[in-house]
C-alpha positions as CSV (number, residue, x, y, z in Angstrom):
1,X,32.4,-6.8,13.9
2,X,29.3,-9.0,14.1
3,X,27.3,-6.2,15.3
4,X,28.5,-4.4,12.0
5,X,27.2,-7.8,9.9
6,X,24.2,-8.2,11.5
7,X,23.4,-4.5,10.8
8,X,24.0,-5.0,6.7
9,X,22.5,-8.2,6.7
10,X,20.0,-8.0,4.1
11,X,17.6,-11.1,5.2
12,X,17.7,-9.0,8.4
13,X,16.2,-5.8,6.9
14,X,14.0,-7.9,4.8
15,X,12.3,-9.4,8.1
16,X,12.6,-6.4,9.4
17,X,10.5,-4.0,6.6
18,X,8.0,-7.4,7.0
19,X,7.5,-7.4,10.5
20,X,7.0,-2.9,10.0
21,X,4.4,-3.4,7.2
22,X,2.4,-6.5,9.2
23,X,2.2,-3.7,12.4
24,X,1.0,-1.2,9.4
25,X,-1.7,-3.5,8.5
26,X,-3.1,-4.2,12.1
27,X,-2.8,-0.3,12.7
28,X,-5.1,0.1,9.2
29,X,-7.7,-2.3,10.4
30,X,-7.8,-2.0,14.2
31,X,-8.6,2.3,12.8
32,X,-11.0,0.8,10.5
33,X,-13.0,-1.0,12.4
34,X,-12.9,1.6,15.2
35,X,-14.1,4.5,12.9
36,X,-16.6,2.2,11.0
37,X,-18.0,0.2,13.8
38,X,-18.7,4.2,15.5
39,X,-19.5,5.7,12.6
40,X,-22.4,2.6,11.5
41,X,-23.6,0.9,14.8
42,X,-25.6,3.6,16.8
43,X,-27.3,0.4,19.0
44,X,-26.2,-2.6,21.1
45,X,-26.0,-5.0,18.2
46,X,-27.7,-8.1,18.2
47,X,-26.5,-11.3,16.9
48,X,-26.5,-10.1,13.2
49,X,-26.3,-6.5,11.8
50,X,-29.3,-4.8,10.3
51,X,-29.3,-4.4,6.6
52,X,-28.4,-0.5,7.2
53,X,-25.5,-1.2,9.5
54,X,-24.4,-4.1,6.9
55,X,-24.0,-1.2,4.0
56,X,-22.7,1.1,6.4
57,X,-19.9,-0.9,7.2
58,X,-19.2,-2.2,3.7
59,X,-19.4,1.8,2.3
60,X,-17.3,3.1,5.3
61,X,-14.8,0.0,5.0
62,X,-14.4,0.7,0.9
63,X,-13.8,4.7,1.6
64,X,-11.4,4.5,3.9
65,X,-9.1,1.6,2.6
66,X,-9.5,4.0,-1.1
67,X,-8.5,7.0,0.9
68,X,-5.8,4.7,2.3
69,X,-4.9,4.0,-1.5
70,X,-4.8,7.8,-2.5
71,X,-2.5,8.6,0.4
72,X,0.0,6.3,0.1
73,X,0.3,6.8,-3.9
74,X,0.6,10.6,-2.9
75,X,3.5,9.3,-0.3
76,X,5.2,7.3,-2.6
77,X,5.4,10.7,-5.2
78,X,7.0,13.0,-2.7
């Protein structure tokens, strides 16, 4: 029977969805950084980005979190 209360308890699930959207967020950026730091730095980096790589990462950073956007909204009409 405690298994059953645990199971309903609702301060449970709300940790619970917490803890699921915190992994969501790691998964966004760790893919981020990997698909922006490919995509913009092409050379060993030094110890600061080039202009270029600076906007690169910025651009590719701001188009993938928008696409991020789009896709959940279209996820959340279905």
């Amino acid at each position: 029977m405690a298994t059953m209360d645990v199971d309903n308890s609702p301060e449970l699930r709300r940790l619970l969805e917490q803890e699921k959207e915190q992994l969501m967020a790691k998964q966004m950026v760790s893919k981020l950084t990997s698909v922006c730091w490919d995509k913009c730095i092409t050379s060993t980096p030094g110890s600061k980005f080039s202009t270029g790589e600076t906007t690169c990462l910025s651009n590719c950073a701001r188009r993938f979190l928008d696409m991020s956007m789009i896709l959940a909204k279209r996820f959340q009409l279905k």
